[in-house]
C-alpha positions, 0 to 999 in steps of 0.5 A, a space after each residue: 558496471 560493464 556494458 554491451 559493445 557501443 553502449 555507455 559505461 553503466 552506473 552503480 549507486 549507493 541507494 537508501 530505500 525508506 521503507 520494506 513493504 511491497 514498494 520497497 521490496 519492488 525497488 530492492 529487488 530492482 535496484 540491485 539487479 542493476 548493480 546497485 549498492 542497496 539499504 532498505 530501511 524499515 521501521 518495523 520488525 520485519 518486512 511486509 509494510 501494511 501487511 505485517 499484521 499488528 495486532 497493537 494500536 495507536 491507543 492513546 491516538 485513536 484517531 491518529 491525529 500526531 504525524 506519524 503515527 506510533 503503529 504504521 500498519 493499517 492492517 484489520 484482522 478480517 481483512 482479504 485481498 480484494 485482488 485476485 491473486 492471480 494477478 498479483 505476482 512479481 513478474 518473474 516470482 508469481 503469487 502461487 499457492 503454497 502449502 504450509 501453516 498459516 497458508 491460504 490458497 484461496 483466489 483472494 486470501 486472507 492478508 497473512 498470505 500477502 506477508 508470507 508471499 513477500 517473505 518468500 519473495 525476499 528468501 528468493 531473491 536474498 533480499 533480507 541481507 540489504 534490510 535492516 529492521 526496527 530502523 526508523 529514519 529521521 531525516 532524509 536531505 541533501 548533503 551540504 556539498 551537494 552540486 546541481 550536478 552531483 546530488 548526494 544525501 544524508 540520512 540519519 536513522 536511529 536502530 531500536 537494539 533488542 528484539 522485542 516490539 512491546 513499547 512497555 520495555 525500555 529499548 536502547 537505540 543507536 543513531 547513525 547518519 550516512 551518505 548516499 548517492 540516492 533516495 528511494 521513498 517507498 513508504 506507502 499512503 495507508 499509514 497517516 489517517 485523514 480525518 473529515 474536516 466538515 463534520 461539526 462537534 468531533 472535538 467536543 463530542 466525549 464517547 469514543 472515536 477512532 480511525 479505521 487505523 486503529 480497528 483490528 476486530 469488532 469484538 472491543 464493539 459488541 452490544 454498541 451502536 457504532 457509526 460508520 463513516 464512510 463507504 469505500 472498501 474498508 468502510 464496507 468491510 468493518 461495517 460488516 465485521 461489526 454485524 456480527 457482535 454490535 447492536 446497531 450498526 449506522 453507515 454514513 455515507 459522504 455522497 449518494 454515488 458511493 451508497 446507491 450501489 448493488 453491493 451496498 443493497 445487497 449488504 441492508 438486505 442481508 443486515 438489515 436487522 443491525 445495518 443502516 445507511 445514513 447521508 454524511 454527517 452533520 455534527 456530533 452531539 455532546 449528549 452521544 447524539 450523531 445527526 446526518 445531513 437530513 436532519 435524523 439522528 442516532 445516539 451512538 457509543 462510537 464513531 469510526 472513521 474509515 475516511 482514508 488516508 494522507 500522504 507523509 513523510 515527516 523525515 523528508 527534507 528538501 527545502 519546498 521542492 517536494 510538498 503535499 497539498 490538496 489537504 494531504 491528497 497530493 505529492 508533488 511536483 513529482 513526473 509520472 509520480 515517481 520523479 521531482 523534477 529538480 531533484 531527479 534523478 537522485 530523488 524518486 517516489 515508488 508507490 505512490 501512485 493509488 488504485 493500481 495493480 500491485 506489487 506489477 504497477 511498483 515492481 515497473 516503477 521501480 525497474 524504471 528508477 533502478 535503469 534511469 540511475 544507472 543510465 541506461 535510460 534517460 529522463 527528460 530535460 527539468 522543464 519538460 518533466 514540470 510541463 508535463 506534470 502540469 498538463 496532467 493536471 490541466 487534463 484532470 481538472 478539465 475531466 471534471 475530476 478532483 484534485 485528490 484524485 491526481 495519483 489516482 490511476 487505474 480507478 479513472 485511467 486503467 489503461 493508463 496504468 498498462 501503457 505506463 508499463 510499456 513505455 517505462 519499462 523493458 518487463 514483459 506487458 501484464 497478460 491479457 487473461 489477467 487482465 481481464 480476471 482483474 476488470 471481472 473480480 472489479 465488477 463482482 465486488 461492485 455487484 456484491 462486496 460480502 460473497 464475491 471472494 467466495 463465490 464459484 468463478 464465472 471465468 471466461 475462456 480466455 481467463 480458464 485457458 490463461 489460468 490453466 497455464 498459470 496453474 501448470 507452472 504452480 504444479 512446477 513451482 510446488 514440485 520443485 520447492 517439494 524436491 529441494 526439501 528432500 534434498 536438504 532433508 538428505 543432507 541433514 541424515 547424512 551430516 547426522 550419520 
């Protein structure tokens, strides 16, 4: 690859992507505009990662509990965006409205939008012709011959051949390994359930349990007494998904901060005939009963767990220098949660870092791993990077804070996550008014979970002036796709006269 006068030579890499959702897209993108040789890998049968919709579940592992799990999208089928679109954009291919079937123009719309936005997003940038569907990798590990100083790895992968996803219908697959000189690990955190570990009876209770994993729509609950476990976004939501066809609706909450909140009053005002709100659970009954921590009780038809999600990646295999510990919480030792230290930087993680804006946060992390395999950026010495991570760690815990919260950015250090940004990479800062349109669509929902999305905008000025320009350059955007259909429309008539 060429460089600039007095700049050093620049690299190109073989680069495998495990994963096509949004962190793997990100990388995609940012890998090849460095000049690097990609293949994203994607199990599923088209890109999108959680927001390809599946309506089909892990029905014979409701809970999830075998590693990995059969269906990997999450994905219900009420779900929205609790982000403001907005603010939602790759740096240079924002997240505008666009008219079409199945299109949704809303501030925070519906999930099928995400999925459409990132299929545009691969049209744009011809991303399709690096990723291979239906390929699920096995094993990801350095290659017998590999040195300190030339690292290279081995993936082997097997292709699912036909083009049908139904598990009914016998598939030929077709394995191959191949070597490259990296790895990219994109595949997420919201795939593999984490199930509570305190909560007595769940292997001897006989009704029906699940992972929030599993639930795609309330309709398989109507006129049941379902429990709720747990009261962070998807918690709320499928309760309220719930409401509307179930008989009784009880949500357990794991601590009195998580449920003493104006959005969870409003949410007994305005359900109070069919919701309910409960301390954790204690234990479930083997007669249907479900008792909470003070001792009350209901009998219930189902419990469903929305108690998140852990960290995994079963194909990766780098002999202990990369472990997830913290019951699933933490991967590590990884710098500023993208680099092993010892296996940088051929070795690297974009995503995994949690409560963060997407897909700007993994469209930065990405740029930054793309320019440091190139060489045109350097990482620290293995010793520092390792100190570095360990003061991170020194830092939280002197925070009072959890050791699962160790990739959490933004929910404890939003300023954090911009100064990542602008010390990793050369992309432009995320503008002020978005900003500040993130922080208020953040306070609306805390403030109201069930109309925020909904409701009109109370948008300052310096949000209005910044969503004027926004809006201008959609109009541009609109105008130019119409005029490019026109175009091909022409050429069509005129090939067909």
């Amino acid at each position: 690859m060429a460089a600039g006068d007095g700049e050093p030579a620049l690299q190109s890499k073989s680069v495998c992507v495990v994963g096509g959702g949004v962190a793997g897209l990100a990388a995609a993108r940012e890998l090849r505009r460095e000049g690097h040789a990609v293949t994203v890998m994607e199990q599923s049968a088209d890109v999108g990662g959680q927001w390809l919709y599946d309506p089909r579940t892990d029905g014979e592992d409701p809970l999830g509990a075998a590693a990995p799990v059969r269906v990997p999208s999450s994905i219900y089928a009420c779900l929205r965006l609790i982000s403001p679109r907005e603010a939602m954009g790759f740096s240079d291919f924002q997240f505008f409205p666009r008219d079409g079937p199945g299109r949704d123009p809303c501030r925070f719309p519906v999930h099928g939008e995400l999925h459409c936005y990132l299929r545009d997003f691969c049209d744009a940038f011809g991303l399709m012709d690096a990723v291979r569907l239906h390929t699920r990798v096995l094993r990801v590990a350095l290659t017998p011959t590999s040195t300190t100083a030339n690292r290279r790895w081995t993936v082997r992968s097997v292709r699912r051949l036909g083009t049908t996803d139904d598990d009914d219908v016998a598939h030929e697959e077709e394995e191959e390994e191949e070597v490259f000189d990296a790895v990219v690990v994109a595949t997420g955190h919201y795939s593999q359930p984490m199930l509570p570990g305190d909560i007595e009876g769940m292997g001897e209770w006989t009704r029906r349990q699940l992972h929030s994993h599993s639930y795609r729509t309330p309709e398989p609950f109507r006129g049941e007494a379902v429990v709720v476990v747990g009261c962070a976004e998807s918690g709320k939501d499928i309760a309220l998904d719930l409401c509307r066809v179930a008989r009784e609706v009880h949500l357990a909450a794991s601590s009195e901060a998580t449920a003493a909140t104006p959005a969870m009053s409003r949410m007994l005002a305005n359900h109070g005939d069919v919701l309910r709100l409960h301390p954790r659970i204690r234990r479930l009954h083997a007669d249907g009963r479900v008792e909470f921590a003070d001792g009350s009780s209901v009998v219930a038809d189902t419990v469903i767990y929305c108690t998140g999600y852990t960290y995994s990646f079963p194909f990766l295999d780098t002999g202990g220098a990369v472990t997830i510990d913290s019951g699933g919480h933490v991967v590590g030792p990884l710098f500023e949660h993208v680099f092993p230290p010892s296996l940088a930087p051929s070795l690297s993680f974009v995503g995994v870092a949690r409560k963060v804006l997407i897909p700007w946060f993994f469209e930065v992390q990405a740029r930054w791993v793309a320019q440091v395999l190139s060489g045109r950026r350097a990482l620290p010495a293995e010793e520092e990077m390792l100190r570095s991570v360990e003061e991170h760690l020194r830092a939280r815990e002197a925070a009072g804070m959890a050791r699962k919260h160790t990739h959490n950015i933004a929910g404890i250090e939003p300023e954090k996550m911009y100064e990542f940004g602008e010390r990793y990479s050369d992309l432009p800062p995320l503008e002020e008014w978005k900003k500040e349109l993130v922080m208020s669509s953040i306070a609306s929902m805390l403030a109201d979970v069930e109309t925020f999305r909904d409701r009109a905008y109370d948008d300052s000025e310096i949000v209005r002036k910044g969503l004027r320009g926004w809006l201008d350059l959609a109009a541009k955007a609109q105008a130019k796709s119409m005029a490019v259909a026109v175009d091909v429309e022409a050429d069509v008539q005129a090939m067909a006269n």
